[in-house]
C-alpha positions as CSV (number, residue, x, y, z in Angstrom):
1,X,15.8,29.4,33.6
2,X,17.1,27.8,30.7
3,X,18.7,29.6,27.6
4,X,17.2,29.7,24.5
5,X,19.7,27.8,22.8
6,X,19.1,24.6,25.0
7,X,14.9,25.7,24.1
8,X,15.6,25.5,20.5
9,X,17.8,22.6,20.8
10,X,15.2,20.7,23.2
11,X,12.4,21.8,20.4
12,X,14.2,20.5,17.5
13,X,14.5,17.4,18.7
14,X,11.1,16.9,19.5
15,X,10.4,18.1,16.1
16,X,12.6,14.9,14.9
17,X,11.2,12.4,17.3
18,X,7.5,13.5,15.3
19,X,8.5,13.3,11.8
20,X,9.3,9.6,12.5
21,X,11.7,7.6,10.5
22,X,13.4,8.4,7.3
23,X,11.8,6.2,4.7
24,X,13.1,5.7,1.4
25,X,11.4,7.8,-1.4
26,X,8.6,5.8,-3.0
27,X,9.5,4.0,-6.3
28,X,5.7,3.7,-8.3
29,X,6.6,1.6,-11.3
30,X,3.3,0.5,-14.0
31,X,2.0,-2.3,-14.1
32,X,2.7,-4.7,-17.1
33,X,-0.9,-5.5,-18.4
34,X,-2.3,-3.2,-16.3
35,X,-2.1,0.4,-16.9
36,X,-4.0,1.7,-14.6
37,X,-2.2,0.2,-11.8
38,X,1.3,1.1,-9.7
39,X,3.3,-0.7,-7.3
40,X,5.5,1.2,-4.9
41,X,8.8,-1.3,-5.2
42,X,10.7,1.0,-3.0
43,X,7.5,-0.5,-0.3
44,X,7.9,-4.2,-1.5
45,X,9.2,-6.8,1.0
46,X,9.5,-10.2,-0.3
47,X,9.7,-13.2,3.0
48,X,9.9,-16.4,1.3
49,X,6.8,-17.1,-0.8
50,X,5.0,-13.9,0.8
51,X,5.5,-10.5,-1.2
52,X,3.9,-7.6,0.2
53,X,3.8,-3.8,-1.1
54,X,1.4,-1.2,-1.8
55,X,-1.2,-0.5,-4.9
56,X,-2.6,2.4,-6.3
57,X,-5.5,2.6,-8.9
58,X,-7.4,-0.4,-7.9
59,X,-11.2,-0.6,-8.8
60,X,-13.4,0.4,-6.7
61,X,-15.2,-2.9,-6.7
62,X,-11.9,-4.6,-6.7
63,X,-10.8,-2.7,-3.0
64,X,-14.7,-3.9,-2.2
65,X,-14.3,-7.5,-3.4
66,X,-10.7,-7.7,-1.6
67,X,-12.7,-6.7,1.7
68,X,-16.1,-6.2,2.1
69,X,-16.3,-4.5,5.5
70,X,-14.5,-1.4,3.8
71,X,-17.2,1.6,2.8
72,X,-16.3,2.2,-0.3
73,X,-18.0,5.2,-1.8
74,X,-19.1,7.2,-4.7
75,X,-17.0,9.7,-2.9
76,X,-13.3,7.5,-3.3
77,X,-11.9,8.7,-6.8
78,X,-8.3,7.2,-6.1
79,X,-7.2,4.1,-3.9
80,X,-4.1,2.6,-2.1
81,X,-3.7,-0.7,-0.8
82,X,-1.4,-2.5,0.7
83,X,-1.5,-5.8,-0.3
84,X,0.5,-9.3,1.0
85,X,0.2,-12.4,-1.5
86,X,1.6,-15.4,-1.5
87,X,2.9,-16.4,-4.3
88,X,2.6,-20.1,-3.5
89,X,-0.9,-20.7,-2.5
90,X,-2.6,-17.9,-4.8
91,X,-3.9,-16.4,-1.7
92,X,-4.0,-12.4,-0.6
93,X,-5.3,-10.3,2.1
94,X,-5.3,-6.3,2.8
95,X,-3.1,-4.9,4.9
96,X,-4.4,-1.5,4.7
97,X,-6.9,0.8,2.5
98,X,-7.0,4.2,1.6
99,X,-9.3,6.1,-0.1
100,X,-8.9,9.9,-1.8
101,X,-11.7,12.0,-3.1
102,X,-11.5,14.2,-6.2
103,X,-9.9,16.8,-5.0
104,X,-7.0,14.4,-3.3
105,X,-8.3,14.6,0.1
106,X,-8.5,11.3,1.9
107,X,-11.9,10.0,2.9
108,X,-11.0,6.5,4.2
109,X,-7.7,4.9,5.8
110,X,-7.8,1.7,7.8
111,X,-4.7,-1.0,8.4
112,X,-7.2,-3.5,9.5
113,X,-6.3,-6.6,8.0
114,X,-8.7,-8.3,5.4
115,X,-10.1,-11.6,5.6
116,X,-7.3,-14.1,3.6
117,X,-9.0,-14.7,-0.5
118,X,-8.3,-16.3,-3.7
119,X,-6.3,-14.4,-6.3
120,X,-8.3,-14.1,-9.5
121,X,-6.2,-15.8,-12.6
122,X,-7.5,-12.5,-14.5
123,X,-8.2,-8.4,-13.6
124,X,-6.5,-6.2,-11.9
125,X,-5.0,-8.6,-8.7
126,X,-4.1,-10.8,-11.0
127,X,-1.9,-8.5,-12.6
128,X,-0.4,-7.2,-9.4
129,X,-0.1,-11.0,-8.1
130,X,2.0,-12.0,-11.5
131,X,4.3,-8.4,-11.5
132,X,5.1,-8.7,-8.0
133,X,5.9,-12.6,-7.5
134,X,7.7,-12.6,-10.9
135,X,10.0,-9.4,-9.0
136,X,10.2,-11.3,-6.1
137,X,11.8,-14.8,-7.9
138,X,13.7,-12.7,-9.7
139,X,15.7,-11.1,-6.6
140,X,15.6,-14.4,-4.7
C-alpha cells in the first residue's frame, strides 16, 4: 500500500503535467489608429518576413471576411484571432478564432487555419498588418 505522502506527491504531479506549460503573461498593447483593437506582444513571433500574434476586438464582419467558413453569430460580442502576415507579400491567414458572448462565455474556438488573403491597405487588418510589421523591423 502506498503512503499518502507518495499519493499526494504522485497527484501533484499530475496536477502539473495538466496545467501545461508556463506561458508568459499576456502583454495586450492598443492599436495605433485603431482603438478598438489589441495585440498580445507577449504572443508575437516574428520569422523573417512572417509576424504572427493574436487580436482582440476585430469586427465581426472582419473575423467573417478573414474566413468565411467560421459561423459568426449575432451571439459573438467579443473576438480573438490569431493572425500570421507577411509583411512582404501583403498576404494573411487565421490561425485560430474565438468567439465570446456577452456575458464572456465563449461560443466559438477553432485553430483551423484560414484560406491565405490580401491585406486591405485600410480597416482594421490594415492596422494590425502596419503595427505589427512596423514592431517586427524594428526588433530585427
Amino acid at each position: 500500500m502506498k503512503s499518502a505522502h507518495a499519493l499526494a506527491a504522485a497527484a501533484g504531479l499530475v496536477l502539473s503535467l495538466a496545467a501545461g506549460p508556463v506561458r508568459a503573461a499576456s502583454d495586450w498593447q492598443a492599436v495605433p489608429g485603431a482603438p478598438d483593437l489589441q495585440v498580445d506582444l507577449a504572443t508575437m513571433q516574428a520569422r523573417g518576413a512572417s509576424v504572427e500574434l493574436w487580436v482582440r476586438g476585430l469586427a465581426l464582419k472582419t473575423v467573417a471576411r478573414m474566413d468565411a467558413s467560421v459561423p459568426v453569430t449575432a451571439k459573438w460580442h467579443r473576438t480573438m484571432a490569431r493572425l500570421q502576415m507577411d509583411c512582404r507579400t501583403r498576404v494573411g491567414q487565421g490561425h485560430g478564432v474565438l468567439g465570446y458572448d456577452s456575458r464572456g462565455r465563449l461560443v466559438h474556438a477553432s485553430s483551423v487555419p484560414s484560406p491565405r488573403f490580401a491585406l486591405p491597405a485600410e480597416g482594421e487588418l490594415a492596422a494590425v498588418y502596419d503595427a505589427a510589421c512596423e514592431l517586427a523591423r524594428s526588433q530585427a
